[in-house]
N, CA, C and O of each residue as an XYZ file, in Angstrom:
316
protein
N      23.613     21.955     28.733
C      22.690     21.205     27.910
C      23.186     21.208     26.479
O      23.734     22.163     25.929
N      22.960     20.171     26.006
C      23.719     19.710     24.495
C      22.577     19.990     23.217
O      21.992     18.971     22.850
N      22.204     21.297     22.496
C      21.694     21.296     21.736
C      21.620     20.343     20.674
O      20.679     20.452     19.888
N      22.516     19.360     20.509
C      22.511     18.214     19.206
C      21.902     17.509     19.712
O      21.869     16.576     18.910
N      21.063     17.102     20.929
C      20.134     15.876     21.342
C      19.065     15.958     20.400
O      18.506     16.986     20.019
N      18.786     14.548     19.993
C      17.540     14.430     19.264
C      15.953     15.162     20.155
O      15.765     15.482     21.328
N      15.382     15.183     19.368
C      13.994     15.485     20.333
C      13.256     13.862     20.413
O      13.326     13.024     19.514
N      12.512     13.687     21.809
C      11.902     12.385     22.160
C      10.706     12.792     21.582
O      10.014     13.788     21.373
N      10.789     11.010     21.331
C       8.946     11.230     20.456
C       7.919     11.500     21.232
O       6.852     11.724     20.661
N       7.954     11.536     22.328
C       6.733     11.926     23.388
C       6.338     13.264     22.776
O       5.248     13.629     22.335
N       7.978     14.159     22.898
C       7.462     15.593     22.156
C       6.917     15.744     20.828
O       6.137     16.611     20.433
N       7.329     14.978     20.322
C       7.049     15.109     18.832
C       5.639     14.488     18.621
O       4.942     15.019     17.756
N       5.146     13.454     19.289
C       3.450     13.050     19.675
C       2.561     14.732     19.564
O       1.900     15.379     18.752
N       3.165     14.853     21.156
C       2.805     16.126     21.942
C       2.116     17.381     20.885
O       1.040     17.973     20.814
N       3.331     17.386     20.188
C       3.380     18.750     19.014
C       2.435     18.341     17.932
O       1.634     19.219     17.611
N       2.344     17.130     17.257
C       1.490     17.027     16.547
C      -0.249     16.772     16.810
O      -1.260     16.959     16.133
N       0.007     16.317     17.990
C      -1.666     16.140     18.531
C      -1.976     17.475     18.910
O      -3.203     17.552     18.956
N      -1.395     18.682     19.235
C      -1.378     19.901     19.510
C      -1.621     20.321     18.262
O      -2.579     21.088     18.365
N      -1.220     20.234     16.892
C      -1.409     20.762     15.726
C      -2.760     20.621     15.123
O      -3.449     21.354     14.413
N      -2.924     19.358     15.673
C      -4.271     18.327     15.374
C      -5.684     19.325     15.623
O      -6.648     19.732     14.974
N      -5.113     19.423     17.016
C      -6.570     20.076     18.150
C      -6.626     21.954     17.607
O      -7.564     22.745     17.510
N      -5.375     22.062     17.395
C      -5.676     23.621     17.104
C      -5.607     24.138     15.831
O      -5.361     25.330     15.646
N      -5.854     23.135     14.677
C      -5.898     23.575     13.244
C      -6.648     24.810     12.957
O      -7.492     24.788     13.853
N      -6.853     25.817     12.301
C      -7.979     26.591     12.085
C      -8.825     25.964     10.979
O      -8.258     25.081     10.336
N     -10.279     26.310     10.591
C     -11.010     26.055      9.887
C     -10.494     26.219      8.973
O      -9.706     27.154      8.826
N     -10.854     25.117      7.804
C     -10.631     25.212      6.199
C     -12.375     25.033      5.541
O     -13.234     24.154      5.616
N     -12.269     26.516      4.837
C     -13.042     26.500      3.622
C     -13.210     26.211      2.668
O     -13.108     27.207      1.953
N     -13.588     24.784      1.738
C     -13.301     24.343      0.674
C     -14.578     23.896     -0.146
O     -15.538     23.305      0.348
N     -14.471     24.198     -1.230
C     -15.704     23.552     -2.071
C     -15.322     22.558     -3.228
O     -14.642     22.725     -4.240
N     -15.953     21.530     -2.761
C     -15.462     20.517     -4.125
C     -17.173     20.129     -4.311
O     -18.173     19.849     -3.649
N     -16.695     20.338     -5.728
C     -18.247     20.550     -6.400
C     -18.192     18.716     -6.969
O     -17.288     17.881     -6.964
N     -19.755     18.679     -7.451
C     -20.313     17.470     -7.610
C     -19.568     16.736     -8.721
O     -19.983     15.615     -9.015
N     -18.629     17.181     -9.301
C     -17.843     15.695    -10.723
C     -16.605     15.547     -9.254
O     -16.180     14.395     -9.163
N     -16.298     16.069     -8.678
C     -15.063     15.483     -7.241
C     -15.445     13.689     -7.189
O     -14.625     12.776     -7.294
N     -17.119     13.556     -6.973
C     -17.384     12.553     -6.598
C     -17.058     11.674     -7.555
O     -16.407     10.741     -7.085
N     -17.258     11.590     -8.771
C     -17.537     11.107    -10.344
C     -15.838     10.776    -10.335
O     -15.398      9.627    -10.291
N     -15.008     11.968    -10.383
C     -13.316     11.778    -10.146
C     -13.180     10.511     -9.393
O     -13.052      9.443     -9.991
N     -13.208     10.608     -7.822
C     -12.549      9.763     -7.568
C     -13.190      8.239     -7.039
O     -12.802      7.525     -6.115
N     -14.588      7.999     -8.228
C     -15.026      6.745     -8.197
C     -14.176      6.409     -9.776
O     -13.550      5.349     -9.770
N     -14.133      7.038    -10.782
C     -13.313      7.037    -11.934
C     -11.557      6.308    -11.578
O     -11.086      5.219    -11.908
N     -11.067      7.232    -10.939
C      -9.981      6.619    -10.154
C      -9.815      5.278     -9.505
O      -8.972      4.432     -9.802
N     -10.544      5.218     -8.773
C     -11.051      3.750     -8.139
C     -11.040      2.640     -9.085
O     -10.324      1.667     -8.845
N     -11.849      2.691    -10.264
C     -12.167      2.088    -10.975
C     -10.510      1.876    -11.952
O      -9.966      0.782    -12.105
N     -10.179      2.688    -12.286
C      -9.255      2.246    -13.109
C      -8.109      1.370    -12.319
O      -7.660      0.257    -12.594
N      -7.741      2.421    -11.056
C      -6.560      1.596    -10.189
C      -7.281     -0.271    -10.073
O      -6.390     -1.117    -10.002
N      -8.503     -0.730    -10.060
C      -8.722     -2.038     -9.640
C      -8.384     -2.501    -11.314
O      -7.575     -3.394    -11.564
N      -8.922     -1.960    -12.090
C      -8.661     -2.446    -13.706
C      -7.086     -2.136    -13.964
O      -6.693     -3.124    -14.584
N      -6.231     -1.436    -13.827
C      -4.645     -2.029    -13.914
C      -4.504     -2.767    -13.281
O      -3.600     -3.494    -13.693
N      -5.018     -3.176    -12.125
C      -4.464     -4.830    -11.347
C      -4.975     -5.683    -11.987
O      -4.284     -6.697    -11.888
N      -5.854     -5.845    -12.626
C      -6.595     -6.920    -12.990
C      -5.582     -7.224    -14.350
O      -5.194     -8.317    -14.764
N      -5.291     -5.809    -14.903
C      -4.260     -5.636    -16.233
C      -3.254     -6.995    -16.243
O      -3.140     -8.055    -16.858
N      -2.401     -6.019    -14.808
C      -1.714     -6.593    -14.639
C      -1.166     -8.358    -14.072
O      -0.191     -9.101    -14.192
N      -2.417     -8.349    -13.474
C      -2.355     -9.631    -13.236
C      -2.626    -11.150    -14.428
O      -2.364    -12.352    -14.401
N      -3.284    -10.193    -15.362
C      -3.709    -11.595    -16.630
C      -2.828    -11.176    -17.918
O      -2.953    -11.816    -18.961
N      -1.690     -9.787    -17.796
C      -0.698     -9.739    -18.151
C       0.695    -11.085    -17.730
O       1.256    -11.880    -18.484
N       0.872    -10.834    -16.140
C       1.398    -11.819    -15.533
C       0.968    -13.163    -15.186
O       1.700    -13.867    -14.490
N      -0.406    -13.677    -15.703
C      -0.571    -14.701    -15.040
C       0.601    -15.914    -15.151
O       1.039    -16.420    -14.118
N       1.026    -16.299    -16.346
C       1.627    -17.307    -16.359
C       2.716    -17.803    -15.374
O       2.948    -18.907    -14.881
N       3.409    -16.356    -15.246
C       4.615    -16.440    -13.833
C       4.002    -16.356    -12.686
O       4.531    -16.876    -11.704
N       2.748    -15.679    -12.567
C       2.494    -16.249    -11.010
C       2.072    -17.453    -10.934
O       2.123    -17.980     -9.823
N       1.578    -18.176    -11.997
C       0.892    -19.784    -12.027
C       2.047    -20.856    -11.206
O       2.065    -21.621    -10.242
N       3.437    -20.094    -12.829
C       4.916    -20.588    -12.305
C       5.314    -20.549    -10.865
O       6.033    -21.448    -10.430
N       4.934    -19.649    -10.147
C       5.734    -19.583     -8.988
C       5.131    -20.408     -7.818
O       5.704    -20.590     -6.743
N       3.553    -21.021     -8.252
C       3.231    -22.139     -7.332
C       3.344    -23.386     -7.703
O       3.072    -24.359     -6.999
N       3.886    -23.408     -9.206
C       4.085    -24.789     -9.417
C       5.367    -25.287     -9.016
O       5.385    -26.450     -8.611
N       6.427    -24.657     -9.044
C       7.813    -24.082     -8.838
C       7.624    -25.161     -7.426
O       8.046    -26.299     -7.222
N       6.849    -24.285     -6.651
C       6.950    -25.171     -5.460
C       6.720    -26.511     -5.047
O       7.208    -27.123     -4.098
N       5.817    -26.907     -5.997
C       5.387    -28.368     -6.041
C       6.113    -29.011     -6.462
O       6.347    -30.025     -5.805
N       7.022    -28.780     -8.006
C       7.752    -29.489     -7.932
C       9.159    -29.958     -7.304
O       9.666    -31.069     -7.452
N       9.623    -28.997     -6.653
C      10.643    -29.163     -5.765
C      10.410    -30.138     -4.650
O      11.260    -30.909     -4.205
N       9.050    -30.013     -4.206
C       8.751    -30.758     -3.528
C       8.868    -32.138     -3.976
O       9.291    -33.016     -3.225
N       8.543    -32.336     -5.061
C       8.045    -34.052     -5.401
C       9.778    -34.700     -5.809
O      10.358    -35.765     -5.594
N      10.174    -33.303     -6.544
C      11.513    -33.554     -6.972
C      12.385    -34.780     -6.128
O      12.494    -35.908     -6.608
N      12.858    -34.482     -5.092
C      13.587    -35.158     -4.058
C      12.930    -36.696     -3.879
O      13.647    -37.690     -3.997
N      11.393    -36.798     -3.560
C      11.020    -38.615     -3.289
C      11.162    -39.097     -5.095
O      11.176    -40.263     -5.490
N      11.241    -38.057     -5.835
C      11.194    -39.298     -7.070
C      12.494    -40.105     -7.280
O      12.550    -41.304     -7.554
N      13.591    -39.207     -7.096
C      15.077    -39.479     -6.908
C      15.207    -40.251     -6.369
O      16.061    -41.042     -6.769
N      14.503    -40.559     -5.154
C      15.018    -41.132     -4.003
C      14.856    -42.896     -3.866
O      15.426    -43.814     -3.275
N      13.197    -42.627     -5.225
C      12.754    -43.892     -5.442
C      13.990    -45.075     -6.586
O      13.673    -46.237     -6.837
Protein backbone atom coordinates (compact mmCIF):
# COMPACT_ATOMS: atom_id res chain seq x y z
CA UNK A 1 0.00 0.00 0.00
CA UNK A 2 1.29 3.45 -1.17
CA UNK A 3 1.21 5.90 1.70
CA UNK A 4 1.33 9.07 -0.85
CA UNK A 5 -2.39 8.28 -1.95
CA UNK A 6 -4.52 11.17 -1.44
CA UNK A 7 -7.35 10.51 1.09
CA UNK A 8 -11.07 10.20 -0.74
CA UNK A 9 -13.50 12.72 0.14
CA UNK A 10 -15.98 10.19 1.35
CA UNK A 11 -13.33 10.04 4.25
CA UNK A 12 -12.81 13.36 4.65
CA UNK A 13 -17.01 13.91 4.65
CA UNK A 14 -16.90 10.95 7.15
CA UNK A 15 -14.30 12.73 9.57
CA UNK A 16 -15.84 15.93 9.55
CA UNK A 17 -19.51 14.97 10.10
CA UNK A 18 -17.90 12.82 12.92
CA UNK A 19 -16.31 16.06 14.33
CA UNK A 20 -19.68 17.71 13.84
CA UNK A 21 -21.71 15.02 16.00
CA UNK A 22 -19.03 14.69 18.69
CA UNK A 23 -17.99 18.33 19.45
CA UNK A 24 -17.99 18.85 23.26
CA UNK A 25 -20.04 21.64 24.78
CA UNK A 26 -18.91 25.26 24.54
CA UNK A 27 -19.50 27.71 27.33
CA UNK A 28 -19.73 31.18 26.18
CA UNK A 29 -21.19 34.44 27.26
CA UNK A 30 -21.68 37.27 24.97
CA UNK A 31 -23.25 39.90 26.85
CA UNK A 32 -25.96 42.40 25.56
CA UNK A 33 -23.69 45.38 23.35
CA UNK A 34 -22.60 41.68 21.11
CA UNK A 35 -26.06 42.46 19.75
CA UNK A 36 -25.62 46.42 19.29
CA UNK A 37 -21.86 45.22 17.62
CA UNK A 38 -22.97 43.32 15.08
CA UNK A 39 -26.18 45.33 13.96
CA UNK A 40 -23.41 48.39 13.98
CA UNK A 41 -21.40 46.23 11.58
CA UNK A 42 -24.23 45.47 9.38
CA UNK A 43 -24.99 48.85 9.08
CA UNK A 44 -21.80 50.22 8.08
CA UNK A 45 -20.79 47.20 5.61
CA UNK A 46 -24.40 48.26 3.60
CA UNK A 47 -23.21 52.15 3.96
CA UNK A 48 -19.61 51.45 2.25
CA UNK A 49 -21.55 49.91 -0.64
CA UNK A 50 -23.73 52.51 -0.98
CA UNK A 51 -20.16 54.67 -0.55
CA UNK A 52 -18.99 53.01 -2.95
CA UNK A 53 -21.34 52.79 -5.41
CA UNK A 54 -22.24 56.82 -5.74
CA UNK A 55 -18.41 57.07 -5.48
CA UNK A 56 -18.45 54.90 -8.78
CA UNK A 57 -21.54 55.73 -10.25
CA UNK A 58 -20.45 57.36 -13.33
CA UNK A 59 -18.39 54.17 -14.61
CA UNK A 60 -20.99 51.89 -13.85
CA UNK A 61 -23.58 54.27 -15.79
CA UNK A 62 -20.50 54.01 -18.51
CA UNK A 63 -20.44 50.45 -18.68
CA UNK A 64 -24.21 50.21 -19.82
CA UNK A 65 -24.01 52.82 -22.10
CA UNK A 66 -20.78 51.35 -23.55
CA UNK A 67 -23.08 48.72 -24.61
CA UNK A 68 -25.63 50.57 -26.37
CA UNK A 69 -23.55 52.23 -28.20
CA UNK A 70 -21.70 49.56 -29.82
CA UNK A 71 -24.72 48.35 -30.56
CA UNK A 72 -26.17 51.27 -32.62
CA UNK A 73 -22.55 51.91 -33.72
CA UNK A 74 -22.49 49.32 -36.66
CA UNK A 75 -26.43 50.19 -38.35
CA UNK A 76 -25.36 53.88 -38.34
CA UNK A 77 -22.26 53.05 -40.54
CA UNK A 78 -24.00 50.89 -42.40
CA UNK A 79 -26.65 53.53 -43.28
Amino acid sequence: MNHSEPVSRAVLAAVAIGLLFFSPAVFAYLDPSTGSMVVSAIVGIFASIALAVKTYWYKIKGWFRRDSKQETTPEESAD
